[in-house]
N, C-alpha and C positions, 0 to 999 in steps of 0.2 A: 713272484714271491719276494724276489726283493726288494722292488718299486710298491710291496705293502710294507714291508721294514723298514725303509727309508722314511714312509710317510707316516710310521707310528712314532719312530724317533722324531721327527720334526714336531709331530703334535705334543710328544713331550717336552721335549726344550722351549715351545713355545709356552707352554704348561707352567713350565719351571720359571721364564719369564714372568708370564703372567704371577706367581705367586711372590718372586721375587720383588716383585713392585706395586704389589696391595701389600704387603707384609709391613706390618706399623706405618703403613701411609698418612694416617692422621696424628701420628706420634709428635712431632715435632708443630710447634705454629708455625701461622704465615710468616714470612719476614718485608722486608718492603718493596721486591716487586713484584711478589705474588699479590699484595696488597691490592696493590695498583692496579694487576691485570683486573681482578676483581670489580673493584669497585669500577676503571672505568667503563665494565661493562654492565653496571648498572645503569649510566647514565642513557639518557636519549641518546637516539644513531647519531643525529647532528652533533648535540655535544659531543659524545665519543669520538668523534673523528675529526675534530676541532682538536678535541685535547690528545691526542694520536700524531697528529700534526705539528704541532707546539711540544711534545715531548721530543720529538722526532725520532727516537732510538730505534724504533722496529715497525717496519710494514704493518700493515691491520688485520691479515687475512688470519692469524689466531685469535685475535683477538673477536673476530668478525664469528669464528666458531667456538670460540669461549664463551661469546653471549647465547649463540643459540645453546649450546650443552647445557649452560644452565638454564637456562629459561625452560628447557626439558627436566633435565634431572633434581633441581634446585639450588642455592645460593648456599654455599658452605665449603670449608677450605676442601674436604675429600673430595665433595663432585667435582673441583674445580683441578683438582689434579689427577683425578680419573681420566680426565679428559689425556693425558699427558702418558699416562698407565695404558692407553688404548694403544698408542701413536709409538709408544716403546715396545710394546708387543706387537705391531704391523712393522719396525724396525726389521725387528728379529726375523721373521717371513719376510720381507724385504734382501734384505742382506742373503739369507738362503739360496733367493731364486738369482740375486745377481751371479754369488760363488758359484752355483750351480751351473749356471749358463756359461758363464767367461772357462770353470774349469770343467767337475764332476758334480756326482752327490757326493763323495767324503768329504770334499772340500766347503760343500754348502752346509752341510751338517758340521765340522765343526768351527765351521764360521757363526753360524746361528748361536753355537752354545758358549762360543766367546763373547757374542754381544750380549747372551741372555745374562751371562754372569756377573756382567762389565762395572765396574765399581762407579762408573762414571754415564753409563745408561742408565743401571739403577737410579742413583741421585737425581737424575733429570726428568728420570722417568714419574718422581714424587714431589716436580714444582710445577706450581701454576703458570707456567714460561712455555714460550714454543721452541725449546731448544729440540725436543723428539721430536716433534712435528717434522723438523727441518732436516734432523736425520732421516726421519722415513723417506720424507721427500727427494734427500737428496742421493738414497740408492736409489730410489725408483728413476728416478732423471738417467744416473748410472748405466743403471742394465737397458731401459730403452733405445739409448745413446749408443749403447753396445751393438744391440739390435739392429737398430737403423744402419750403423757405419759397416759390421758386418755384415750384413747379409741383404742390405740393401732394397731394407720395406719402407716404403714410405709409409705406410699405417703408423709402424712405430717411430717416422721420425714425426708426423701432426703428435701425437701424441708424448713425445719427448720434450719438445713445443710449451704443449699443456705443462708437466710436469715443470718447465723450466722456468712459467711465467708464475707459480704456486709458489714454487722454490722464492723465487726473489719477493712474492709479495711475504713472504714467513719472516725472513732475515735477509739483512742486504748481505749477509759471508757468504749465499747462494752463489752472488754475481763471483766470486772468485773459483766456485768449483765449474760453474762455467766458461771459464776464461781457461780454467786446467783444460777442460774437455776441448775446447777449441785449440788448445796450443797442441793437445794429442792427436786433431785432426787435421792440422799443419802438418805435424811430422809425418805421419803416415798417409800424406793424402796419394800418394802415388797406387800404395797395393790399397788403400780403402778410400776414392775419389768420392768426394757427398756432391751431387749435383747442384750448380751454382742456385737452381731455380728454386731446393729447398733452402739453400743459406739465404738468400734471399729473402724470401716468402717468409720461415722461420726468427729471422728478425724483424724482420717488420711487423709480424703479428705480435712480436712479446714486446716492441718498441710502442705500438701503438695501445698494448692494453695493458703497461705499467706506465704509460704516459699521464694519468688521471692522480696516480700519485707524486710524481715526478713536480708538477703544476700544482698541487696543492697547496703550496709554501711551505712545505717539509725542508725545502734545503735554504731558504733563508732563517727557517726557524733554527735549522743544525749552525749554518756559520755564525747567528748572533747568541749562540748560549753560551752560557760558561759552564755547562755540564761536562764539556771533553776535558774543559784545562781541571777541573777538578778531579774528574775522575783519572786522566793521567797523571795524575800524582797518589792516585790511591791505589792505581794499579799499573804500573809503569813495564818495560819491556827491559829483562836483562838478559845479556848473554846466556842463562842457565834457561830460560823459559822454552825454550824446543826441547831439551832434555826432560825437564817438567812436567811438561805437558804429555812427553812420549810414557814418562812415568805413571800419568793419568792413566792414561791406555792400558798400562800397566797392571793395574788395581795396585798401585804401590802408596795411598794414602793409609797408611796401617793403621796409626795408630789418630786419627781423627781429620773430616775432611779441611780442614781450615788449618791444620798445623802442617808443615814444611815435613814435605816424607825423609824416614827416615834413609842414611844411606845404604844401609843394605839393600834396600826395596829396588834400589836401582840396580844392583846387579843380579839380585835375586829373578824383579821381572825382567830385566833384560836376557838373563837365561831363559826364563819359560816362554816369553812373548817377541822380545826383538829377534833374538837368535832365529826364531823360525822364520820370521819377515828376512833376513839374509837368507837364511836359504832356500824359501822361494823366489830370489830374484838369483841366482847361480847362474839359470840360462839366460841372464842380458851379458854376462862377460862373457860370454862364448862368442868370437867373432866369428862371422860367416853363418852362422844358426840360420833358418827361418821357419822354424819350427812355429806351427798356430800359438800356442802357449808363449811366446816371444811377444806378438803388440797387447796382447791382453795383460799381461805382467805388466807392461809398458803403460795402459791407461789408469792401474791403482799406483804404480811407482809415479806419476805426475800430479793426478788427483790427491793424492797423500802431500806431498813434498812441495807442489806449488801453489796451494791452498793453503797449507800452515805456513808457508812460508811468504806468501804476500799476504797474509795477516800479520805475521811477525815483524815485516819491512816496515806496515802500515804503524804497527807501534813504534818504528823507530821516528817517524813523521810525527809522531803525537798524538796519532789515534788510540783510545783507551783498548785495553786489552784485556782479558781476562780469559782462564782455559774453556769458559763457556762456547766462546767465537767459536774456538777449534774443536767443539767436542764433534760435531760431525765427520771428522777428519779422521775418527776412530774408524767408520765405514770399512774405506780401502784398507787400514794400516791391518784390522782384525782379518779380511779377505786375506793377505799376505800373510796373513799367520797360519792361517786356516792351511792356506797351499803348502808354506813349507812343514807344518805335521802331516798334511796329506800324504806328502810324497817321501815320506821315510818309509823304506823297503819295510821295516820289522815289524810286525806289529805288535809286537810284546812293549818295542819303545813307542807306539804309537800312544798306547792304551798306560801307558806307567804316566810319560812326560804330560797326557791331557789329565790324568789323577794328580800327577803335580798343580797343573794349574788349578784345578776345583780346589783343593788343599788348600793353596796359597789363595784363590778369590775368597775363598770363605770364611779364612781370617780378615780379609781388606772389607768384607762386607759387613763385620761384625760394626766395624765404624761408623758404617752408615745407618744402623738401625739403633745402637748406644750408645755412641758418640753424640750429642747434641751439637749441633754448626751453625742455627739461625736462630735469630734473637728472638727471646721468649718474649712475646707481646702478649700471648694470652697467660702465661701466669702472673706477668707483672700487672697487668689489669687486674687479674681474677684476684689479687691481693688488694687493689685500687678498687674495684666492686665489693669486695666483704666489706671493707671498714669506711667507706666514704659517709658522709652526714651532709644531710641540706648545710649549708651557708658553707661550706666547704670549696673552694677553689682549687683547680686542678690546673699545671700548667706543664706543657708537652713542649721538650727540648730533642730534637728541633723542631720548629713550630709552624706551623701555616700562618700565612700572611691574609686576612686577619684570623687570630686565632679561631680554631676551630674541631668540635669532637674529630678525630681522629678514624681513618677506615677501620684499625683491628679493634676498635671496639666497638663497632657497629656489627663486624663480625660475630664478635664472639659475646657481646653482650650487651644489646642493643634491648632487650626487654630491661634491662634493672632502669634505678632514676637517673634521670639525666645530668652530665653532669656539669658544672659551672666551669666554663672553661674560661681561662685569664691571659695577658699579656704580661711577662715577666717585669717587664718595666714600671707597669701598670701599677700589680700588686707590690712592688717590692720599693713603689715610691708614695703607697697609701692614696693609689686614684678610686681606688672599689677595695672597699671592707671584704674582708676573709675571714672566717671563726678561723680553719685552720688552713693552710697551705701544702698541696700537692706536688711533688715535682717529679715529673713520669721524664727519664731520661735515654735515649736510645744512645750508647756508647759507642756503637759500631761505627754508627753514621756520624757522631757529632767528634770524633778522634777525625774523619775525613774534611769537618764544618771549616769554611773561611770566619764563620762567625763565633766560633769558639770562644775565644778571648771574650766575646760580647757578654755571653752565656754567661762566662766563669765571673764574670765581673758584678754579673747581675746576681747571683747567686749569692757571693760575697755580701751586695746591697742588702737583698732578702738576709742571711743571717744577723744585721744589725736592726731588725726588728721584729727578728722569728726566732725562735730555739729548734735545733733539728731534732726532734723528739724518735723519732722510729727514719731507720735505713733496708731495705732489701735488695740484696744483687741477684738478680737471673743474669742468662747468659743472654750482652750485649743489653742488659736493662738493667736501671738502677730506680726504685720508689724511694723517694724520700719527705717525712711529713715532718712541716714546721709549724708550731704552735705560736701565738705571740707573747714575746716577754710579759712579765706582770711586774 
């Protein structure tokens, strides 16, 4: 009877997941590296994995199942972040079975309904990115891992194995939750010994089959971009970003994901969500303990802390950062939450404090679904589509070299007429006649541009033989139409 109430609760939370993350899924456009995933998975596999290579930011193995999802389901931003909607709801049963095993079912259930809630699953759970991917993946690795050291199957550690070589080809912050997992199997190798011939065996199968990307030229293509030095200046590493990021976890973006939470958020979730992570770790200050509950507290207090926290190091080196890297890190920190409301004796406080949390996510949630946080590309087109006319020149800041339509409107409006794309310089020094002038601008991106200055300069040229006749602002887009003097 109860292991049927256990499993109608799960199927609900996963329910709730699920609804939480098709709920206005199409609401917002692409922004640019939903874009990206996108289109490059229009291209041929070779090109694909050429330009996977020369971008170098992330492994191919989403991308590698983003082309097949859509080539199933078809080409449009929803399918493409269903895909992502799947892999946030296998989190959530993921995350379950790990709490479950390491503690109980209270514990797994209400871990589950902390991630299903999660201000910060949701959001990911609605981009075309494989950050959920890499969550699912990286509790599945987790509880295997658990498996194999406890109890000492080698079934689950081949298959921990698998999980680990998934893990790394999704996202390279994989290799760090593995590096926690192996620093927890140093400490403890005495009461949980892993036999030399699986460490063995075990690296050299995930040595030898992420070796094909390792050789790619991925890591010459990384040391000669100037992608890191830009993007560490756009997203740089300060003192407050552990606290930040734990506020993530938090659901403490109240009042919009892009704007700087507010302060109370911080104490508010740190009562509902840190406070319980303390006190499921009580029994590591107990000296002499060796209670089972003792290494298992121990593999989420590592996988937590030394994961976020050589991602945090790495930003201090100048590695670009952002809460994305870390959002996997919510895994353990939610398990530790889950344990300490588990093991509150009352259950009147059990059932108040988890109403507090609903309460408090479901204002942080309101953000993500009304709040608008990525740049409008499809309204500033769909206003670029109404009023465009043949001999009309359109010029897109920042621009492809050589100028070129644009992915989000291939996207979003690839039947209307095509349209005359220009080089700033071009038109605004009269090398190609314009009736009128376009100028689609991405603020988000060109406030981070080295070539800004260039922009702004040109823009200036263009006004001394254009009049700016019509402006529109969306969020992170600006239209602007210049006619010629008369």
């Amino acid at each position: 009877m109860k292991c049927s109430r256990n499993n109608a609760a799960l199927v609900a939370i996963a329910s709730l997941a699920l609804v939480l993350r098709l709920l206005r899924l199409d609401w917002q456009s692409v922004w640019v590296d939903e874009t990206f995933s996108m289109a490059v998975c229009t291209q041929p596999l070779g090109t694909m994995m050429r330009r996977l290579v020369s971008d170098y930011v992330h492994p191919p193995l989403h991308y590698l199942l983003l082309r097949t999802w859509m080539d199933l389901t078809g080409f449009a931003p929803f399918q493409a972040r269903l895909l992502s909607v799947v892999f946030g709801v296998l989190a959530v049963l993921a995350i379950h079975k790990l709490a479950s095993y390491l503690f109980d079912q209270r514990t797994g259930l209400v871990a589950a309904l902390l991630l299903a809630i999660s201000q910060l699953g949701v959001m990911y759970s609605q981009e075309a990115r494989p950050y959920e991917q890499l969550l699912f993946l990286t509790l599945v690795a987790m509880w295997l891992f658990a498996l194999a050291l406890f109890e000492h199957r080698a079934g689950a550690w081949c298959a921990f194995v698998a999980a680990a070589v998934l893990t790394i080809y999704t996202n390279y912050c994989g290799m760090l939750l593995l590096f926690a997992l192996a620093v927890f199997a140093f400490i403890w190798r005495r009461q949980y010994p892993i036999r030399p011939s699986w460490w063995i065996s075990g690296g050299a199968i995930t040595a030898l089959l992420y070796a094909p990307w390792l050789v790619s030229g991925v890591i010459p293509a990384a040391l000669h971009s100037q992608k890191v030095t830009q993007a560490v200046q756009m997203m740089p590493i300060r003192w407050t970003s552990f606290f930040a990021a734990v506020n993530w976890f938090n659901n403490g973006k109240y009042y919009g994901l892009r704007d700087p939470s507010p302060a109370w958020t911080f104490v508010a979730g740190g009562v509902l969500l840190s406070l319980p992570v303390l006190l499921s770790i009580r029994p590591l200050g107990r000296l002499g303990e060796t209670s089972q509950e003792r290494p298992r507290l121990w593999l989420l207090v590592l996988t937590f802390l030394v994961s976020l926290g050589l991602i945090l190091a790495l930003g201090i080196f100048r590695i670009q950062y952002d809460v994305r890297y870390v959002a996997f890190c919510a895994g353990p920190y939610y398990v530790m939450a889950a344990r300490g409301l588990a093991t509150l004796r009352d259950r009147r406080m059990r059932l108040l404090w988890l109403a507090a949390i609903l309460a408090y996510s479901a204002g942080s949630l309101h953000a993500n679904y009304f709040i608008p946080y990525k740049e409008n590309y499809r309204g500033a087109l769909g206003y670029l589509a109404s009023e465009y006319r043949e001999g009309d020149c359109v010029l897109f800041v920042p621009s492809a070299d050589p100028p070129s339509v644009p992915w989000e409107w291939k996207i979003y409006y690839h039947d209307r007429i095509p349209l005359r794309i220009g080089a700033l310089q071009a038109v605004a020094s009269c090398e190609v006649h314009c009736a009128r002038v376009w100028l689609v601008r991405d603020t988000f991106r060109l406030s981070f541009s080295e070539t800004k200055r260039k922009h702004e300069a040109s823009r200036l040229m263009l006004s001394t033989l254009f009049n700016k006749t019509e402006e529109r602002q969306y969020l992170g887009m600006e239209v602007l139409l210049y006619e010629p003097k008369k």
